[in-house]
C-alpha positions, 0 to 999 in steps of 0.5 A: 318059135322066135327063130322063126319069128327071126328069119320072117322080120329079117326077110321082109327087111330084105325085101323093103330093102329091095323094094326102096331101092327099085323105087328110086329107079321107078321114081327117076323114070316117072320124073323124067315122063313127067317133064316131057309131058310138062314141056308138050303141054307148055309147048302147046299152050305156051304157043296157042293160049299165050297163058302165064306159066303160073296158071299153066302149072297151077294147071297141071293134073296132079298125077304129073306133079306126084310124079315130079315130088315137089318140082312145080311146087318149088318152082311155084315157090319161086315164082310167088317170091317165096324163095330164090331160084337156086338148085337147093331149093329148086331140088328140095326133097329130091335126091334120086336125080343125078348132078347133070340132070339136074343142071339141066332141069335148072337150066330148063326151069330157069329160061322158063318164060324168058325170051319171046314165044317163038323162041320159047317154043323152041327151047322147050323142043329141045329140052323135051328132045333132052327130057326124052333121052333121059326117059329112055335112059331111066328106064333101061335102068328101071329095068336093069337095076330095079329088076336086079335090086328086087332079085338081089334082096330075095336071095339075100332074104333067103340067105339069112334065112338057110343062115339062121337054120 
């Protein structure tokens, strides 16, 4: 009986296992729809409304900032003097981006309402050209290596299990 017991903990650690790992991959490819969205609606009130861009992501619908775990609120952060603008602080909390994406989504928040709006809606094409190779890059790997680390823990799962019998 605690065989059983056993092999049932030890699968269901190798599907959690799994299941964190195509999380990330599933997370990563969120984040990255997430700044695109942010850049078209930055463009377009940025351009229309002339609004601060406080008060713009202040305004952002609270399913985009999930998927950007913590970005805005950090940014916010700065922005309210709280804390400085560097990548430690900008990236707190957020482990699952590699080092040139994130220089370059330091760039993105960092020229933020720096320059005039015409030049401001430009940049903001351009990040959200980047933003959207990124998106696509993120999830051939969602698809790749979510899929992948979810069938990988399975067998292994299964594995322990004929193991243990």
């Amino acid at each position: 009986m605690i065989k059983y017991i056993l092999m049932a903990i030890l699968f269901i650690i190798a599907l959690s296992i799994g299941a964190i790992i195509s999380g990330k991959y599933r997370k990563r490819a969120n984040f990255f729809k997430a700044l695109v969205l942010i850049c078209q609606k930055l463009n377009v009130e940025i351009s229309f409304s002339r609004e601060r861009i406080k008060n713009l992501i202040y305004g952002f619908d609270e399913k985009t900032k999930a998927q950007l775990c913590g970005l805005t609120e950090n940014y916010l952060a700065f922005i309210d003097k709280e804390s400085p603008l560097d990548k430690e602080s900008l990236f707190k909390g957020i482990n699952f981006l590699k080092e040139e994406e994130k220089d370059l989504i330091f760039l993105f928040f960092r020229s933020l309402g720096r320059s005039d709006v015409d030049s401001q809606s430009k940049e903001l094409k351009n990040f959200e050209t980047r933003f959207d190779e990124m998106v696509s890059s993120a999830a051939q790997e969602n698809k790749k290596y979510g899929s992948m680390s979810m069938k990988l823990s399975l067998v292994a799962g299964l594995a322990v299990i004929i193991l243990l019998i």
